[in-house]
RODONU-792561 format. One record per residue (C-alpha): x, y, z; residue in one letter. Coordinates in steps of 0.2 Angstrom, whole numbers, plus 2048, in hexadecimal, padded with zeros to 3 digits. Example, Ala and Ser with C-alpha at 12.3 -4.5 7.8 and 13.67 -1.06 7.14 Angstrom:
<milums>
83E7EA827A;8447FB824S;
</milums>
This chain:
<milums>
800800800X;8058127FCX;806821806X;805833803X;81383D806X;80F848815X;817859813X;81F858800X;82386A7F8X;8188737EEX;8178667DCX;81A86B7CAX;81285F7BAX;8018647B0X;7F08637B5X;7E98507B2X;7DD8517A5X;7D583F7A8X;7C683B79CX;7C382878FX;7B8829780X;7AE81B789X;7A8829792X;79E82F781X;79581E77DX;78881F78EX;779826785X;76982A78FX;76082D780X;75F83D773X;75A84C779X;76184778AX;76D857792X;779848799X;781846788X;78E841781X;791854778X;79485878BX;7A7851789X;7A9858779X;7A586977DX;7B386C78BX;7C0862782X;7BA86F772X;7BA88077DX;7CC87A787X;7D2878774X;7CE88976EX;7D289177EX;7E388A77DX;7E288378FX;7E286F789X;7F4870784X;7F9876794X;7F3865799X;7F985379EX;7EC849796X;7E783879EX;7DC828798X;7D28247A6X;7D38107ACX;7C48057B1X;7BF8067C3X;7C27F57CCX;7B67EB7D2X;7BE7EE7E3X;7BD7FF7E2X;7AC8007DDX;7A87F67ECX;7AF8027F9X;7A080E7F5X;7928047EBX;78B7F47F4X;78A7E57EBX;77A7E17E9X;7797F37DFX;7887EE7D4X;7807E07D0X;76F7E57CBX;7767F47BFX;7807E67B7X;76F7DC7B6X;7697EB7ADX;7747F07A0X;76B7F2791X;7737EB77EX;76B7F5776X;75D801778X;75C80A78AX;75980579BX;7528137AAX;7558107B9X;74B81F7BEX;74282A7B5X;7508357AFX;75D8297B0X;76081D7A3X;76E81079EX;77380C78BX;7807FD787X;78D808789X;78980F79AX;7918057A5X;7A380679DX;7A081879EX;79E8177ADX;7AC80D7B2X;7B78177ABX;7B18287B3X;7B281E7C6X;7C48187BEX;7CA82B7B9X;7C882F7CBX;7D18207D3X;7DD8277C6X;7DE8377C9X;7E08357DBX;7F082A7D7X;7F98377CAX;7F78467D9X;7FA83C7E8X;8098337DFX;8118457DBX;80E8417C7X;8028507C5X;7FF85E7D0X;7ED85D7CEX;7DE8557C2X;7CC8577B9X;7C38497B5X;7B984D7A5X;7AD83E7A8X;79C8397A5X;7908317ADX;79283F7BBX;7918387CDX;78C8427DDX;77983D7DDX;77C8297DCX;77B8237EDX;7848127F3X;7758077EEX;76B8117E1X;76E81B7D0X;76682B7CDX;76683C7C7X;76F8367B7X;77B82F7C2X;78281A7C5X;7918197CEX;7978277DAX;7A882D7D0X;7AD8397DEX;7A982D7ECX;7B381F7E5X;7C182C7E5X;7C08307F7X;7BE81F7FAX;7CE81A7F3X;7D682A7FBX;7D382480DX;7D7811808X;7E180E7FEX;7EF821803X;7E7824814X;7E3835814X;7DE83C826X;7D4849820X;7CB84C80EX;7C1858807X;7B28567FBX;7AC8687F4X;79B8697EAX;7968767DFX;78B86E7D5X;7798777D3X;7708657D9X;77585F7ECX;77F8517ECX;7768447F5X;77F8347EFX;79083B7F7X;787841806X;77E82F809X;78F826808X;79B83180FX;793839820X;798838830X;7A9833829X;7B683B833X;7C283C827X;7B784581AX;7B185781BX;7A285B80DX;79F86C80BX;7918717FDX;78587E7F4X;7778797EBX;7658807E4X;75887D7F0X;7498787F0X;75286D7E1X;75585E7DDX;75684F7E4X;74E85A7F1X;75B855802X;76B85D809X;76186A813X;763862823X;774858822X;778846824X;78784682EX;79085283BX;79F853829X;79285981EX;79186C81DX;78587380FX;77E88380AX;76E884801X;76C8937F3X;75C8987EFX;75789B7DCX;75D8A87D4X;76C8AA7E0X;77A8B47D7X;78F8B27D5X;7918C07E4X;7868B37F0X;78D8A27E9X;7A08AB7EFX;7978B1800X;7928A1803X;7A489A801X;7AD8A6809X;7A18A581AX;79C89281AX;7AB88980FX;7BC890811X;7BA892826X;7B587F828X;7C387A819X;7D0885824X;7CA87C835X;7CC86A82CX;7DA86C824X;7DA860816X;7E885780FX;7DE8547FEX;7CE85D7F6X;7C28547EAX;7B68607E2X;7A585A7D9X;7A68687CDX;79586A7C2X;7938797BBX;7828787B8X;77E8867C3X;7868927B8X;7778A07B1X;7768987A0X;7728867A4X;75F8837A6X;7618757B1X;7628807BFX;75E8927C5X;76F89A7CCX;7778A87C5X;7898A27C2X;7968A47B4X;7A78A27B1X;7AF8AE7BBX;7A98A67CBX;7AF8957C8X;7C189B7C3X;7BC8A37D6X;7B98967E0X;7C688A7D6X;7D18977DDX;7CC8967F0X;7CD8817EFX;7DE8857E7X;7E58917F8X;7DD885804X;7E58767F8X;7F787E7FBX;7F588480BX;7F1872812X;7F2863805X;8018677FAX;7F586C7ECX;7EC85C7EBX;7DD85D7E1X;7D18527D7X;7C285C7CEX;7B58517C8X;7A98547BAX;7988557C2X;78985C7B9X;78986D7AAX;77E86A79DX;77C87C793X;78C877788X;795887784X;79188C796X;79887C79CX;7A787B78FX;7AB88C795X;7A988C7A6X;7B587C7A8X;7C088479DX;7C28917ACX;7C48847BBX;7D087C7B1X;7DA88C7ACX;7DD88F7BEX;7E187C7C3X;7ED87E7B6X;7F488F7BAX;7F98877CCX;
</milums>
């Protein structure tokens, strides 16, 4: 088993840009906003920003069965397997469907993060974006939903805790939608601190009252605009990151809250995600020698998304 190097210097290398065109065969359908075009778009906008060559890209592995099972029970495992599709589709909710190529999409977004964690915890990239889809945050240990199978992030922190073992880990959630799936599987974990905004009421409709003394969140109301998204950081996240000290930050990074994207009604844009990238990347530096994995999450207006990760990664890159 490896360890993590406890107080390395400040690393040099390229942002980890971990991604597999597996990720582009899981289908939910046409006219479906969790599509394919999702990855396309921010590979196209960090192209002709001229951020991608700045870059280390990465092919994500498959998750192992092993991994998978430090956060999903097998029962649940099972039973997506039972319903994979060969052709046609398959919902497991009502807005949440598998195709035949769902499930190796999914294994290699759960594997980018196993991946990602190893490349910056093993000193071979300062940090890393997982451009990944299925997203992840709302799929609980025993239960798919909200377009979501296996808990990417989860799995990440999972492996963080088992496999390096981290003290102390960070999970930051921007996405517009609560994330549920990470809540239910990670509270009342010592180890982990959760801190969270979201639109509510929203969908799936929870994180109001928290799960587990390590789950800090901070509903937004619709319509809340950039100037209160940072409020909320600067009063309710960066004080509880300073008092935890982390020694590595996960971020479930949707950017579906941005003012464009009609899946949601917050007033984001850009400049406030190169913002709070920028905080997670002082509290990063100041405590966890820069350790960082962003995952993909949700973002489904696709210039607003292609731009908007265009600016998280800009900063990630810019160190």
């Amino acid at each position: 088993m490896l360890t993590w190097p406890k107080n390395r210097p400040h690393r040099s290398g390229l942002t980890a840009y971990i991604t597999h065109t597996d990720c582009l065969q899981h289908n939910m359908g046409a006219g479906h906003p969790e599509c394919p075009e999702r990855l396309t778009a921010i590979r196209d906008q960090l192209m002709a920003s001229q951020i991608f060559d700045g870059l280390q890209e990465i092919t994500a592995p498959e998750v192992s069965p092993e991994q998978l099972a430090r956060v999903h029970s097998p029962h649940y495992l099972d039973y997506l397997a039972s319903c994979a599709p060969s052709s046609g589709t398959f919902r497991v909710d009502p807005d949440t469907a598998m195709s035949a190529g769902t499930l190796a999409a999914a294994r290699r977004a759960a594997g980018a993060v196993i991946k990602a964690v190893e490349l910056v915890v093993e000193d071979q990239a300062p940090n890393a974006f997982c451009s990944i889809r299925p997203p992840g945050h709302h799929a609980e240990s025993g239960k798919a939903m909200g377009f979501c199978f296996y808990n990417n992030l989860a799995i990440g922190v999972a492996h963080a805790l088992a496999h390096y073992q981290f003290e102390r880990v960070a999970v930051i959630d921007f996405d517009v939608h609560h994330g549920n799936g990470t809540e239910e599987i990670l509270h009342d974990d010592p180890r982990v601190l959760m801190v969270s905004i979201f639109q509510h009421p929203f969908y799936p409709y929870s994180g109001d009252v928290a799960m587990g003394s390590n789950m800090h969140h901070t509903p937004l109301k619709a319509g809340c605009s950039g100037s209160e998204f940072r409020q909320a950081v600067e009063t309710s996240w960066l004080p509880l990151l300073h008092d935890f000290k982390p020694q590595i930050l996960f971020i479930s990074a949707g950017f579906d809250a941005h003012r464009e994207d009609d899946m949601g009604s917050l007033g984001l844009v850009e400049a406030d995600y190169a913002w709070v990238t920028r905080q997670l990347m002082q509290i990063a530096e100041q405590y966890a020698g820069g350790r960082i994995i962003s995952v993909l999450e949700g973002g489904y207006e696709l210039s607003a998304l292609g731009r908007s990760v265009a600016a998280h990664i800009k900063v990630l890159s810019e160190g």
